[in-house]
C-alpha positions in Angstrom: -1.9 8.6 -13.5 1.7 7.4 -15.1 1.7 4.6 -13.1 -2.2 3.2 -13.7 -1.2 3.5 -17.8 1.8 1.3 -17.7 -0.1 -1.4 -15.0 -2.8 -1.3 -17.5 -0.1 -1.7 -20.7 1.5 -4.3 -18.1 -1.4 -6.3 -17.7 -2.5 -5.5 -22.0 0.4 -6.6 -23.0 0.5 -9.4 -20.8 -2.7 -11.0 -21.6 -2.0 -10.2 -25.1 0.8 -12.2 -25.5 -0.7 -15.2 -23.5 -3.4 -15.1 -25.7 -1.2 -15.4 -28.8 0.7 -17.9 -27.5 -2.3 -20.4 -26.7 -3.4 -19.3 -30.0 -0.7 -20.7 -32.2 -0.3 -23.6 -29.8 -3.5 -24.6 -30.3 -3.4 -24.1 -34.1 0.0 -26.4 -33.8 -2.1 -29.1 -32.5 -4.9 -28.9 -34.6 -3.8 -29.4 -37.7 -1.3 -32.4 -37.7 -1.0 -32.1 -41.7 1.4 -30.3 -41.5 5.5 -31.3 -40.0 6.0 -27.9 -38.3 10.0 -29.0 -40.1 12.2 -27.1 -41.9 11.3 -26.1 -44.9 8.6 -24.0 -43.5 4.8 -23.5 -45.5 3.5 -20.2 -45.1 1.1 -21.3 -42.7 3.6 -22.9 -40.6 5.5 -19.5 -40.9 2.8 -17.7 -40.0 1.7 -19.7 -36.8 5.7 -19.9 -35.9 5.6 -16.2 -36.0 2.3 -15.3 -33.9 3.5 -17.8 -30.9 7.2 -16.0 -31.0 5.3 -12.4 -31.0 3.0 -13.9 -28.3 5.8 -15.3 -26.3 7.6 -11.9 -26.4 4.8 -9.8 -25.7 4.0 -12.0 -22.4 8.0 -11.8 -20.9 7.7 -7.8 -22.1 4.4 -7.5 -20.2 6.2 -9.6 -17.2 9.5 -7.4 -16.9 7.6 -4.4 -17.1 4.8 -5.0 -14.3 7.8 -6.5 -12.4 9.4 -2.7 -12.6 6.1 -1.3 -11.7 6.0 -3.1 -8.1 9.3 -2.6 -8.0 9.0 1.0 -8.4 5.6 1.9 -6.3 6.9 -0.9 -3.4 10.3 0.0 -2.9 11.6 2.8 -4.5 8.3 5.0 -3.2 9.3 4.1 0.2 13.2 3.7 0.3 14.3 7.0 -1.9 14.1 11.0 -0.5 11.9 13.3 -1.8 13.8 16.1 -3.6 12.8 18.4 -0.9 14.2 16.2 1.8 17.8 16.2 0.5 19.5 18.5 2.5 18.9 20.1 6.0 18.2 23.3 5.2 15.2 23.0 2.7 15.9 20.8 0.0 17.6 21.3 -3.7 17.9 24.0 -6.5 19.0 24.6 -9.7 22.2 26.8 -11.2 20.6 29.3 -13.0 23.5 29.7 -14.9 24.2 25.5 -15.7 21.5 23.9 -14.8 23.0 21.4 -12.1 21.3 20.0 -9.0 22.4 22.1 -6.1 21.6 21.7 -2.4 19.6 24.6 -1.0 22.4 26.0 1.4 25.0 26.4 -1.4 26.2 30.0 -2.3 28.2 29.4 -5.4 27.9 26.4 -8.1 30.9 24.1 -8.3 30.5 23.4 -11.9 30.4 27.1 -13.3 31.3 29.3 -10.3 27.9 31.2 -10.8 26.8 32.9 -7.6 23.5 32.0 -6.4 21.1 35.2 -5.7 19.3 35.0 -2.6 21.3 32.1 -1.3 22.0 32.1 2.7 24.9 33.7 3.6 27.3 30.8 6.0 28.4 32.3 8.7 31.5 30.9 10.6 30.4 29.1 14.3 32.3 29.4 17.6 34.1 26.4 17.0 35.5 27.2 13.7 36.3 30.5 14.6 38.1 29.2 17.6 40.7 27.5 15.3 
């Protein structure tokens, strides 16, 4: 659902902006009373003003439907689920600070809390052979 809202302000604020732009473009080339030169009439302002917003609005639209496919094309594919961090089952939270633990850790390295429940590591053969 996030990522249909901001394709559809993408494409909004895209369209938006394109439309603004051709807007004071044409409005430029219309009306050749005026010298579109410094010292600027209101109307001149004005029009100066809608084709900056317009041009803005387009490059905002741009970057941000360029993040989009970068974020559903790549990032989707190339970066592990939570769950998927760690061997043994993923990631948890310190109860006591709040920071990112893998699933197999016994005591937090930021606090020193000790995790309830957490699987007791025993030492293997080779370890215990040294």
């Amino acid at each position: 659902m996030k990522g249909k809202f901001r394709l559809i302000v993408g494409v909004i604020e895209s369209v938006v902006g394109f439309v603004m732009w051709i807007a004071a473009q044409m409005t430029i080339a219309a009306n050749s009373s005026y010298t579109w030169r410094k010292p600027y009439t209101d109307f001149e302002t004005q029009t100066i003003l809608i084709r900056t917003i317009g041009i803005v609005l387009l490059i905002w639209g741009l970057i941000d439907l360029a993040l989009l496919f970068y974020r559903t094309r790549y990032l989707n594919k190339h970066v592990k689920p939570a769950d998927k961090l760690t061997d043994k089952g993923g990631v948890v939270k310190c109860a006591a600070c709040g920071l990112t633990l893998a699933a197999n850790v016994t005591a937090c390295p930021r606090c020193g809390a000790v995790r309830p429940n957490a699987p007791i590591q025993t030492k293997t053969e080779s370890e215990e052979a040294k």
